[in-house]
Every structure is written in C-alpha cells, then in structure tokens.
N, C-alpha and C positions, 0 to 999 in steps of 0.2 A: 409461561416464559416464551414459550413461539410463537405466542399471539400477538407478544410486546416487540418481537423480534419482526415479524410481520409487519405490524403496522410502521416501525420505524425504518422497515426498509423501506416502503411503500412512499410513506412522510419524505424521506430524502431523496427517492427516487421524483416525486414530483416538485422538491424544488430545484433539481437538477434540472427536469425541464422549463420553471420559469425562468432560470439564469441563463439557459440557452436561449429561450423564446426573446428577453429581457436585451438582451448585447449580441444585438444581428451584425452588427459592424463588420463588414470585413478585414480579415489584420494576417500579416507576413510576419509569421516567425522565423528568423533566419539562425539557423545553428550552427553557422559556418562550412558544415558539408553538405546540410539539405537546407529549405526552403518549405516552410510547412504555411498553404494558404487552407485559411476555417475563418468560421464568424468566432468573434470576440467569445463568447457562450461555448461553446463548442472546444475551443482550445484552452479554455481554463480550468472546464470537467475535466478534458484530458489529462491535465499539469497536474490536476488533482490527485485524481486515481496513479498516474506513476508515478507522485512522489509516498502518498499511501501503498503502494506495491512496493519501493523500494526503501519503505521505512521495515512496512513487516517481515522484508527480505534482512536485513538486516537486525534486526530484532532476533528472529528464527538463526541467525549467526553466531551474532554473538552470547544470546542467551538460553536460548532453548536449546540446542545442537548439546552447548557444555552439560548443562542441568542432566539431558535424558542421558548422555553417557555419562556422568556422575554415578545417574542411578543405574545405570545399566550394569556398573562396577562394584556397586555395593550388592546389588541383589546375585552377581555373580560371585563374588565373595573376591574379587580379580583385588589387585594392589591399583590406587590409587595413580596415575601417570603423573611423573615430575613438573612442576612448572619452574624453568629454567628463566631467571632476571637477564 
C-alpha cells in the first residue's frame, strides 16, 4: 500500500511540473486587496492545493470533528448532546 502511495505521489508530483513547465505565460491575479503575479502553471498548482486544503478543511468540520465526538460519547457512556432545529 505505500508503495502504491509512493508512486502516485511521485506520478502527480511530476505532472504538476509539466503543467508548470507547459503554461509559462505570465498572468495577474487580482483579488481585489492583493495582486498575485506567477506564470499561468504556477498559479493554477496553487488554486489547486487551497481549494484541496480547504475542501479537507471542511470536510474534517463538518464530518469528522461530529463522527469522533459521537464516539467519544458512546465509548464514555456520556449522554448524547441535543440537536436543536
């Protein structure tokens, strides 16, 4: 399993660098408070990885955070918390 984990890191990591190497253009992202200049390649990794960081940010919110103290509650034998509509 870590070898399959290995390799496909590896696999993605290098075609991160040909979509870098692929779209050298240079490009202004403007976000209204900053101004973010990169080659084309470069700021799309980026957009990549935070919107992947704040999917599993979210994720870890809404569904994991609930799940582990669910069980935190049963294995403590505690009462269930109300969910109020």
């Amino acid at each position: 399993m870590r070898l399959i984990r290995l390799v496909a890191a590896i696999a993605f990591m290098l075609l991160g660098g040909v979509v870098g190497a692929l779209n050298t253009q240079p490009v202004r992202l403007d976000l209204g408070v900053v101004q973010l200049d990169a080659s084309l390649g470069v700021l799309v990794l980026m957009l990549l990885a935070l919107g992947m960081l704040l999917g599993a940010a979210l994720i870890a919110l809404g569904v994991v955070l609930p799940l582990r103290r669910r069980l935190r509650n049963q294995t403590t034998g505690a009462a269930p918390a109300r969910q109020e509509a």
